[in-house]
C-alpha positions in Angstrom: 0.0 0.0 0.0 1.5 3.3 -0.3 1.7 4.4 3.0 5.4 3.0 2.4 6.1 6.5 1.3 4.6 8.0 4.6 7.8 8.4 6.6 8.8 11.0 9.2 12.5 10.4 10.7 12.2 14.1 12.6 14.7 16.0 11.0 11.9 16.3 7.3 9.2 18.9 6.8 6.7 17.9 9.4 4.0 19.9 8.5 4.3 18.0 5.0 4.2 14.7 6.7 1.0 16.0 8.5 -0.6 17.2 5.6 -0.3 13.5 3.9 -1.1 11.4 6.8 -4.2 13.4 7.7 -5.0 13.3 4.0 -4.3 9.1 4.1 -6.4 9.4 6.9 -9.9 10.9 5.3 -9.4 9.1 2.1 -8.8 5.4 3.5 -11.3 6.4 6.6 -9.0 5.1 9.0 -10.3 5.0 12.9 -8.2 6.7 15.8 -6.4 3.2 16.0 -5.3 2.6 13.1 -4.4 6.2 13.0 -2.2 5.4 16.1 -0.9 2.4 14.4 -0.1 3.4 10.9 1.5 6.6 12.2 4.1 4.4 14.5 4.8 2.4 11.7 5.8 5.6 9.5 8.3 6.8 12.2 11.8 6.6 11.8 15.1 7.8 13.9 14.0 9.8 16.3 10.9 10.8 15.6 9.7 6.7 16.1 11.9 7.2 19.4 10.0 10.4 20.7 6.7 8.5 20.1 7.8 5.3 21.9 9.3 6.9 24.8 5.6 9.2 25.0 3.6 5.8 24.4 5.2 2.9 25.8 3.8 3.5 29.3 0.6 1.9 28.0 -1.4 5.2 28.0 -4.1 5.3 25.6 -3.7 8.3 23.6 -5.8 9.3 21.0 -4.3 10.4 17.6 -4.7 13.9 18.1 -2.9 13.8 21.5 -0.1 12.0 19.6 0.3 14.1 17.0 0.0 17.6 19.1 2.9 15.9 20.8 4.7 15.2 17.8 4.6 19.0 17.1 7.1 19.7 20.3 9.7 17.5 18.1 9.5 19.2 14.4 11.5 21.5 13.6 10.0 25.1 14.4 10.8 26.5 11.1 11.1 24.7 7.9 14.6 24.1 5.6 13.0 26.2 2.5 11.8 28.9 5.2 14.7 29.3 6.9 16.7 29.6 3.9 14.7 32.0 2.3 15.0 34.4 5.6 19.0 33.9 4.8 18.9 35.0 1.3 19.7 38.0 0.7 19.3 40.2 -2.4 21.9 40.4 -4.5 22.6 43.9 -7.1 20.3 43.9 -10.1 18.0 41.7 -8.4 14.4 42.9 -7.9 12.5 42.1 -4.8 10.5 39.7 -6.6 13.8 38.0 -8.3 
């Protein structure tokens, strides 16, 4: 299925991971579980670290709970974003360029 391609490690554009897997989620209908579960099997590095450290204690959280704490992990400010507030214009560039 391709939910092979749904992988986070941490260190990737988490709000594009979020975007797909909530997508995944309203197309395919899944239920909080398999929410739960398809999202731990996505995981990589440290991100599947984070979420087994937060989850192994056998609370029951529901996908949003994960996820919200998934958000303390990402990155606060995206590779693309953060080097477009490093650029700098150059002379003969417009504003736009």
């Amino acid at each position: 299925m391709t939910q092979k391609k749904l992988k986070y490690d941490g260190r990737s554009s988490w709000l594009s991971f979020k975007q797909k897997i909530n997508s995944y989620r309203k197309v395919y209908h899944w239920d909080d579980q398999e929410c739960r579960d398809y999202l731990n099997w996505c995981l990589e590095g440290k991100a599947l670290d984070y979420f087994t450290i937060e989850t192994h204690m056998g609370q029951m959280y529901s996908y949003k709970e994960i996820m919200r704490m998934m958000e303390s992990l990402a990155p606060r400010i995206s590779p693309s974003k953060a080097k477009f507030q490093q650029a700098s214009k150059r002379a003969g560039e417009t504003l736009e360029d």
